[in-house]
C-alpha positions in Angstrom: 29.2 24.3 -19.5 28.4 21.4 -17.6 25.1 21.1 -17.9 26.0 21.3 -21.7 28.2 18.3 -21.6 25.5 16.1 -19.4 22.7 16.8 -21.6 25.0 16.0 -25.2 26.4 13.0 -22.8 23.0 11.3 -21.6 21.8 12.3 -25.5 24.2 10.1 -26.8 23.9 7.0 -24.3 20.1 7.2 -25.2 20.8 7.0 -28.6 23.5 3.7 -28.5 20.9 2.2 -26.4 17.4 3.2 -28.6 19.5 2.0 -31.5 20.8 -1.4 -29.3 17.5 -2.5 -28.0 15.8 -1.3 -30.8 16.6 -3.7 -33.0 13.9 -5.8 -34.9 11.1 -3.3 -34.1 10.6 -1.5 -37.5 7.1 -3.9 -38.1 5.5 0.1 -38.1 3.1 1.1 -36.3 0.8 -1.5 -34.5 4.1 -3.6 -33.1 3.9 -5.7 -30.1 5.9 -3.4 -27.1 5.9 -6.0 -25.0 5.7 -5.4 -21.2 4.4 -2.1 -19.5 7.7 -2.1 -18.1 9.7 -2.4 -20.9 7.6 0.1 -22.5 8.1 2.2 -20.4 12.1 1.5 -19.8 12.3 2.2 -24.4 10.2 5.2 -24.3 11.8 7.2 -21.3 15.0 6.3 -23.6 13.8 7.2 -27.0 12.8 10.7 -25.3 16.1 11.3 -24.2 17.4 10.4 -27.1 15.4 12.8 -29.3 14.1 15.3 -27.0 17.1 15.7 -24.6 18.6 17.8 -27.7 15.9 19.9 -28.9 14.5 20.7 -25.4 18.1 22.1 -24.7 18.3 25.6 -25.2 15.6 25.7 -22.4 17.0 23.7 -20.3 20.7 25.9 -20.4 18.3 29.0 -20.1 17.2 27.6 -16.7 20.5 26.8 -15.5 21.7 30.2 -16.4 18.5 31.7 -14.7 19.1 29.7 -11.8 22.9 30.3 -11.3 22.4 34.2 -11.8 19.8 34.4 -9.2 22.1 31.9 -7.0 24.8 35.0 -7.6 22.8 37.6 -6.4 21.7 35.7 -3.0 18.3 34.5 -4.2 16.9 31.5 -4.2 16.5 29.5 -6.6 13.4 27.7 -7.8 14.4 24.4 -7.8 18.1 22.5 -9.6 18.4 21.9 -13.3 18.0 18.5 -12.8 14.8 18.7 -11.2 13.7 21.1 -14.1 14.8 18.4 -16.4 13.1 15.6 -14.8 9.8 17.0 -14.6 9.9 17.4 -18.3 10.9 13.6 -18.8 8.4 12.9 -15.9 5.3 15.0 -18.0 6.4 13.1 -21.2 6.8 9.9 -19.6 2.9 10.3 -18.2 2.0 11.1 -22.3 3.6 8.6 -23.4 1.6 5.6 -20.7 -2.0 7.2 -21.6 -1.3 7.0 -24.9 0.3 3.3 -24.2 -3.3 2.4 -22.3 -5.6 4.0 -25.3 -3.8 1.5 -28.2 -3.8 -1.4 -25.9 -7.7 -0.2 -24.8 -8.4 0.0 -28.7 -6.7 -2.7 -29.3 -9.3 -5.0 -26.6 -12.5 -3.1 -28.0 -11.4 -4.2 -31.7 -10.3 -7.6 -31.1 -12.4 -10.6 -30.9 -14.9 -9.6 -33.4 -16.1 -6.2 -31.8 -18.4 -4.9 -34.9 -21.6 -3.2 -34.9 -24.3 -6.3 -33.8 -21.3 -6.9 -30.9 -20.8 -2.9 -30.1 -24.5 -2.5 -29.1 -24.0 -5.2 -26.2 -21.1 -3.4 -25.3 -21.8 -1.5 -22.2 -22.3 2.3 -22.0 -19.1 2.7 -20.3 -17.1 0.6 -22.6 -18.9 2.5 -25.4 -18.1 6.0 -24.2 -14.4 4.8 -23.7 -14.4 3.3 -27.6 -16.1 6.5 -29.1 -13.5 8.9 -26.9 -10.8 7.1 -27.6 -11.8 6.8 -31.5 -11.3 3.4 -31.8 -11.4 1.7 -35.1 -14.3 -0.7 -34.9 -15.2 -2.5 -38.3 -18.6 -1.0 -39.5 -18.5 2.1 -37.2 
């Protein structure tokens, strides 16, 4: 029961703040995010926000895997919290490459990248701007 309350608890302070610091960001898709820091600080929120309740059910299934085998004298695999973390952690990871690919996309298609400027790309930067699928006029 605990670990229900924490997770509908820490669901609804991510919520008050997503909706708090939020505010002004509905320009769509393409808006500024500001610092890698404060990126990061918004998007570790927003996932708790939204993913702390659907993610849930696993999360209670753990603790209740955990605390049997606890009962029995096992061991257990590691705490709740750490199960929980490493799920925010893997997510948080997601969300920073996919952070570094708009902001790479967004260099490669700034400052006139087209098709005479592409070819004097190098084959690196190339490579990374096919990969990544960036949107480069005439391409």
């Amino acid at each position: 029961m605990r670990v229900l309350v924490a997770l509908v608890a820490a669901s609804l302070v991510a919520w008050f703040f997503v909706v708090v610091r939020m505010q002004g960001m509905d320009d769509g898709p393409g808006t500024d995010l500001g610092s890698a820091e404060w990126y990061v600080g918004i998007w570790v929120t927003m996932m708790a926000a939204m993913m702390l309740p659907s993610v849930s059910p696993m999360v209670l299934a753990f603790a209740r895997v955990t605390r049997e085998r606890s009962s029995r004298g096992q061991a257990a695999f590691v705490p709740t919290w750490v199960f929980l973390g490493g799920y925010l952690a893997a997510w948080t990871a997601y969300g920073q490459a996919r952070d570094q690919r708009e902001m790479s996309c967004a260099y490669l298609t700034s400052g006139g990248v087209d098709d005479r400027t592409y070819e004097k790309l190098s084959d690196v930067e190339k490579s990374i701007a096919d990969t990544m699928d960036c949107d480069i006029e005439g391409r």
